[in-house]
C-alpha positions as CSV (number, residue, x, y, z in Angstrom):
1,X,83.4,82.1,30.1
2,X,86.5,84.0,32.1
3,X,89.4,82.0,32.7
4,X,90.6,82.1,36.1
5,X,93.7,83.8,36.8
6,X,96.9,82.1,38.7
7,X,97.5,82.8,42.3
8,X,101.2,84.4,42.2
9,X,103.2,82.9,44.8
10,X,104.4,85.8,45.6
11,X,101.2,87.2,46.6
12,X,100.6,84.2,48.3
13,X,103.6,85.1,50.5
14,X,102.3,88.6,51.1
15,X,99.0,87.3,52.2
16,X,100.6,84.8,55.2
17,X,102.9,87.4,56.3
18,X,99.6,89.8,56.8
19,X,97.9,87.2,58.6
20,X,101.0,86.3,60.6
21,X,101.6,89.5,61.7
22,X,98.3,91.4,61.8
23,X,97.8,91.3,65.3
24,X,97.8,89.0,68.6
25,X,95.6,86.3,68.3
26,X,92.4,85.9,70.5
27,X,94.1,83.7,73.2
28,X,97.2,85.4,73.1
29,X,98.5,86.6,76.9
30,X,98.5,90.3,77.8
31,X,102.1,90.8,78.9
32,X,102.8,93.5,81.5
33,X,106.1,95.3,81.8
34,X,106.6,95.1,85.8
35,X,110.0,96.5,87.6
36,X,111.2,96.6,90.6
37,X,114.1,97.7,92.8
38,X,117.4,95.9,92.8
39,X,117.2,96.4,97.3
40,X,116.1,93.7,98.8
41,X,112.7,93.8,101.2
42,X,112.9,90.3,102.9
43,X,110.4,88.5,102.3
44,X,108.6,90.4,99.7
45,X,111.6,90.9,97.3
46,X,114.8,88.5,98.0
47,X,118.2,88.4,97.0
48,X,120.0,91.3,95.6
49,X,121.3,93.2,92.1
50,X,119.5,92.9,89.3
51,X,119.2,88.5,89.6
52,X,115.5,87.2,90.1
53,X,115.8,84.5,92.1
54,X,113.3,81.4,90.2
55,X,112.8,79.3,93.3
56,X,112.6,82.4,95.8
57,X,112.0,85.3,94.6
58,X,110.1,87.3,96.9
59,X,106.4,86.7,98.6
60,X,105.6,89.8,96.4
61,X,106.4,88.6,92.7
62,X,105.2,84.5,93.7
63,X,101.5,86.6,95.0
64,X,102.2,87.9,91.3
65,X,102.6,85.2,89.9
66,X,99.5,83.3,90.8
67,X,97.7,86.6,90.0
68,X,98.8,86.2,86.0
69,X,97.7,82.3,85.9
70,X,94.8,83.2,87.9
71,X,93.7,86.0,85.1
72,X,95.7,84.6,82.3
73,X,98.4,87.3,81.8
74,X,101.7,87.3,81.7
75,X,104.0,89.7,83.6
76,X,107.5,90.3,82.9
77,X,109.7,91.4,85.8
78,X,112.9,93.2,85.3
79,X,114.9,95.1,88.8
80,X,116.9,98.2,88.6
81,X,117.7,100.5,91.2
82,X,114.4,102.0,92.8
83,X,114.8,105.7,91.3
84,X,115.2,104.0,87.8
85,X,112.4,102.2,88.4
86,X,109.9,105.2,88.8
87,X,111.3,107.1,85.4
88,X,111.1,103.7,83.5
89,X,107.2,104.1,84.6
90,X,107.0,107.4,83.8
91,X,108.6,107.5,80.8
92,X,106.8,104.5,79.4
93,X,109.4,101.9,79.0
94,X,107.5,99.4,82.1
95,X,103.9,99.3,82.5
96,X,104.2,99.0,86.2
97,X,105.8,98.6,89.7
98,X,106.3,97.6,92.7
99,X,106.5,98.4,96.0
100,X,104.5,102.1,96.0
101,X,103.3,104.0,98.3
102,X,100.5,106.6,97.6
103,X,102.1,109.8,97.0
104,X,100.3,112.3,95.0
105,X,102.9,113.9,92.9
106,X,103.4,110.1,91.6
107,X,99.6,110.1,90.5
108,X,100.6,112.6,87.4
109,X,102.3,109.9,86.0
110,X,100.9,106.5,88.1
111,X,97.8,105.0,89.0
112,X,96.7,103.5,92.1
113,X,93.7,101.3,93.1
114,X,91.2,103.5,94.3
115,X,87.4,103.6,96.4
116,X,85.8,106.6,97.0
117,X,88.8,108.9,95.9
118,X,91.2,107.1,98.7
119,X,93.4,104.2,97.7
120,X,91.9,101.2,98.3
121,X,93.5,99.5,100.6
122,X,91.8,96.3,100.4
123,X,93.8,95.8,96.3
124,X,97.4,96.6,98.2
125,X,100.2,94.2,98.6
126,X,101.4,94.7,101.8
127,X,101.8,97.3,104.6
128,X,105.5,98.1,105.3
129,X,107.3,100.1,108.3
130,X,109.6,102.8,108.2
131,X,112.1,102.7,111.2
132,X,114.5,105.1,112.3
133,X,118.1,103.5,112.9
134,X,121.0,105.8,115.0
135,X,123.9,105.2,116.8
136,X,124.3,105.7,120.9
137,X,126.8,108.8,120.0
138,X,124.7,110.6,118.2
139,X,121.7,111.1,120.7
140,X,118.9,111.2,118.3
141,X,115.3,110.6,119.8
142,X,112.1,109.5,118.5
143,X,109.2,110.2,121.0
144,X,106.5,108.5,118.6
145,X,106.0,112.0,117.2
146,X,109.2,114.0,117.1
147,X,112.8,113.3,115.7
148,X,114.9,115.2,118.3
149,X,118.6,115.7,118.2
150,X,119.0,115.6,114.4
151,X,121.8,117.7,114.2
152,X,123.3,115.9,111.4
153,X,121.2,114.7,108.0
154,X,118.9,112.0,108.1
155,X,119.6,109.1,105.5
156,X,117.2,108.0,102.9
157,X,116.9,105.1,100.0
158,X,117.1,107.9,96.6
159,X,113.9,108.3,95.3
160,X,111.6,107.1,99.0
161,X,108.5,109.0,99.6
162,X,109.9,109.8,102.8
163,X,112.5,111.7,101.5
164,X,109.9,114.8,101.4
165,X,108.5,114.0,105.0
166,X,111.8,114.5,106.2
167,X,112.2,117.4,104.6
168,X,108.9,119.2,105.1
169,X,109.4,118.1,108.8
170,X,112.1,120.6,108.7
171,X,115.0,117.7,108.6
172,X,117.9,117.6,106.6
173,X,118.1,114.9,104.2
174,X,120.5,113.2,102.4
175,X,119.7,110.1,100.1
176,X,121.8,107.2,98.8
177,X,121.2,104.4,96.2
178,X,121.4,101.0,98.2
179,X,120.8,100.8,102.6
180,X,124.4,99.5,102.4
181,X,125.5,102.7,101.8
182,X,123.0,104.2,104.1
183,X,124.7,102.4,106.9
184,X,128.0,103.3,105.9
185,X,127.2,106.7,105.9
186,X,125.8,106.0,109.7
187,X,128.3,104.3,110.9
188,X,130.9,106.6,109.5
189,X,129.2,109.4,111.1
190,X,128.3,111.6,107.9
191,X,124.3,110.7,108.7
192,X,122.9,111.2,112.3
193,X,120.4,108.9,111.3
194,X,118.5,106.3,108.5
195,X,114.9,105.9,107.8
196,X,114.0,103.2,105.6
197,X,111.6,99.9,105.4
198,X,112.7,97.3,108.4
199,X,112.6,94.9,105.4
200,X,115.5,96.4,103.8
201,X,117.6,97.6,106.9
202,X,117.6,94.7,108.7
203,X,119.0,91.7,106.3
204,X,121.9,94.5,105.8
205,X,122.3,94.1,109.3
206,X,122.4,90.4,109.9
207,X,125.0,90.6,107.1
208,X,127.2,92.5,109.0
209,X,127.9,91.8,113.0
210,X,130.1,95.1,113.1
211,X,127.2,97.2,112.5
212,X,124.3,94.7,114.5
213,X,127.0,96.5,117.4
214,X,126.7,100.1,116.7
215,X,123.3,100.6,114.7
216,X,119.9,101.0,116.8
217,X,116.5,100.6,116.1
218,X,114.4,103.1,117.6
219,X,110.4,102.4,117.8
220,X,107.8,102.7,117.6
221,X,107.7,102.7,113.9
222,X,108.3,106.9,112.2
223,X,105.5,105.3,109.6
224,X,103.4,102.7,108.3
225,X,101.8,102.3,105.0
226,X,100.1,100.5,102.2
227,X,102.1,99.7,99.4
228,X,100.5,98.8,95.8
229,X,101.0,97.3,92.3
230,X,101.5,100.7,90.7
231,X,100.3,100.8,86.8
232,X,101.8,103.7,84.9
233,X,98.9,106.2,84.1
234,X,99.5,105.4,80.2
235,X,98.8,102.2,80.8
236,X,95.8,102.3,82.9
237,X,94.0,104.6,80.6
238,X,94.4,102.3,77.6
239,X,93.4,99.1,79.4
240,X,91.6,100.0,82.3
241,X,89.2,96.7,82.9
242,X,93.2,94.7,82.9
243,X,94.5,96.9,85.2
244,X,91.1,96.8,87.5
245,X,91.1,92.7,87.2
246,X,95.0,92.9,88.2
247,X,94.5,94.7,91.4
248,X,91.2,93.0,92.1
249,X,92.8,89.6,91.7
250,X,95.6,90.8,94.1
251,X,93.3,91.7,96.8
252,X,91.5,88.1,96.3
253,X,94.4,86.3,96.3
254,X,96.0,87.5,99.6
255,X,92.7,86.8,101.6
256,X,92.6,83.4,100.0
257,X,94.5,80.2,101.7
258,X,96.8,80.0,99.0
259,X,98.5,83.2,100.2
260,X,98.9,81.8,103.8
261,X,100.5,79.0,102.4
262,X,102.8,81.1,100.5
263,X,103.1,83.2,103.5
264,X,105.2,79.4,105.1
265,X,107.5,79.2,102.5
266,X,108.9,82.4,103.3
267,X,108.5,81.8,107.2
268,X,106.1,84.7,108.0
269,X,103.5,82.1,109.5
């Protein structure tokens, strides 16, 4: 009879390090790479800079949140500046982000929730309004249709989809990183006017009284959207049933009463 040979410790060592490191286990969380823009859109993202705010941090990443322990996923938030944020997704180093709008250059490299080949509105996070904001000495109008008077540029955030609505409406356009600068621009006369989300423009404006005196708010609102949960393509293609259940679970969760009662702590109800 065959003796039995000795285990080698060392080969024992080999063995647990393959086992530790073979792979996730079953129960293991996915974790999703999600960034965002370091403006803030009160309430949806609070606070400003690149600081997440862990008691506050927006109606948009707490909805998140109870989307990830809802479907047992982890997401990971990081914010850099908006522009940033759209090449990180393209370029593979964040698996999604948030707040975008449909555009259809974006889809070459992003994926939206769709029905019937239109975004499906019913899996977005929110509908935002652009606004147009001037000065009296400037004389810019806004009929509900037409920008007149625009003699100057127009201001925009760098990298908003209505950077090329301006534009193809025959505007001039100049962009800027953050809506502080935006206003600066306006106020010191290099930008007839700025069209950006009321949830960015106006905490800038409570911030300062000197410009709550010069700056007006024309309406009705220049446009209102859906904005989404945007998935980078890359990642959507590899895990499509996660990134269906994600945008399902955000669609069930804001018609649930557990989003109205999120909706108080941020003083929208």
């Amino acid at each position: 009879m065959k003796s039995l040979r000795k285990f080698h410790p060392i080969a024992a060592l080999v063995i647990g390090l393959a086992v530790l490191f073979a792979g996730p286990s079953a129960d293991a969380k996915a974790k999703i790479r999600v960034v965002y823009n370091t403006e803030p859109n009160h309430p949806f993202i609070t606070g400003k800079g690149t600081k997440i705010d862990a008691e506050r941090p927006g109606l948009t990443i707490d909805l998140l949140h109870e989307v990830s322990r809802q479907i047992g996923i982890e997401f990971e938030f990081k914010r850099v500046p908006w522009r940033r944020a759209l090449f990180m997704v393209e370029a593979g180093q964040a698996d999604a982000v948030f707040h975008s709008s449909f555009k259809t250059e974006r889809t070459t490299f992003g994926a939206y929730p769709v029905k019937n080949g239109m975004p499906d509105e019913t899996r977005k996070i929110a509908d935002f309004s652009y606004h147009i904001y001037t000065t009296k000495k400037y004389g810019v109008s806004w009929d509900g249709k037409v920008i007149g008077n625009a003699r100057r540029p127009i201001g925009v955030m760098r990298g908003a989809a209505m950077f090329d609505i301006l534009k193809n409406a025959g505007h001039k356009v100049d962009d800027a990183i953050s809506s502080a600068v935006n206003l600066r621009k306006l106020v010191g006369g290099r930008i007839c006017a700025y069209v950006d989300l009321e949830g960015v423009v106006d905490p800038n404006l409570s911030a300062h009284p000197e410009w709550l005196e010069i700056v007006q708010k024309l309406s009705p609102p220049i446009r209102t959207q859906p904005y989404f949960l945007m998935f980078s393509k890359a990642f959507a293609d590899s895990q499509p049933e996660l990134t269906e259940r994600v945008w399902d679970a955000i669609g069930d969760f804001r018609k649930s009463p557990q989003f109205e009662t999120l909706k108080k702590k941020y003083g929208l109800l």
